[in-house]
C-alpha positions, 0 to 999 in steps of 0.5 A: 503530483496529485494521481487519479486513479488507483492502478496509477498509484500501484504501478508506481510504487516499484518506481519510487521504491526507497531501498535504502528506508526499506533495509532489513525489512522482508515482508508482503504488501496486500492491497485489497482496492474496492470499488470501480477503481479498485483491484487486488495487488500485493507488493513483496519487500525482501532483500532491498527489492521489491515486486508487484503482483496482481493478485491475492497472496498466501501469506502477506505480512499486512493485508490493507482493504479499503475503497480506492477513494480512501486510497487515492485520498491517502496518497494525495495527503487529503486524508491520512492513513490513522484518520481512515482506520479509525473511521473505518475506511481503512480496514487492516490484517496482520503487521501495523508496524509494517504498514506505517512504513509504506509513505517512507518505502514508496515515497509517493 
């Protein structure tokens, strides 16, 4: 399913949630979406659930900021998470290791 617009893909990561790829992680989610489409969400792991939430996090394990063009193209698999960092479209604050586990926490 291609999705077209940011809040789409946002609202439905608690959905498609994997407990069991999330197992034994505890961290914070922040997503920084620029643009038209864009917003601020955070997304907290622990305990094999997870909660969104609107807004800014004090302390998120991975902050990710990126213009919700290079978001929605990431999840439609137009354009991969490592090809977006390195050209900059994908700027990234805290945890790597814990930001390559989201396409196998929220299978999108």
């Amino acid at each position: 399913m291609a999705y077209s617009t940011v809040k789409e893909i946002i609202e439905k990561m608690p959905a498609v949630f994997d407990a069991n790829a999330a197992q034994g992680t505890n961290c914070v989610f922040q997503f920084n979406i620029t643009g038209d489409d864009g917003g601020i969400w955070n997304i907290t792991v622990k305990d094999g659930t997870c909660e969104l939430q609107e807004g800014t996090h004090a302390a998120p394990t991975v902050a990710l900021t990126m213009a919700g063009t290079t978001w929605l193209s990431i999840v439609n698999k137009k354009m991969n998470a490592m090809q977006a960092s390195m050209s900059g479209r994908l700027k990234t604050v805290g945890s790597m290791m814990i930001a390559q586990k989201i396409p196998t926490i929220f299978p999108l």
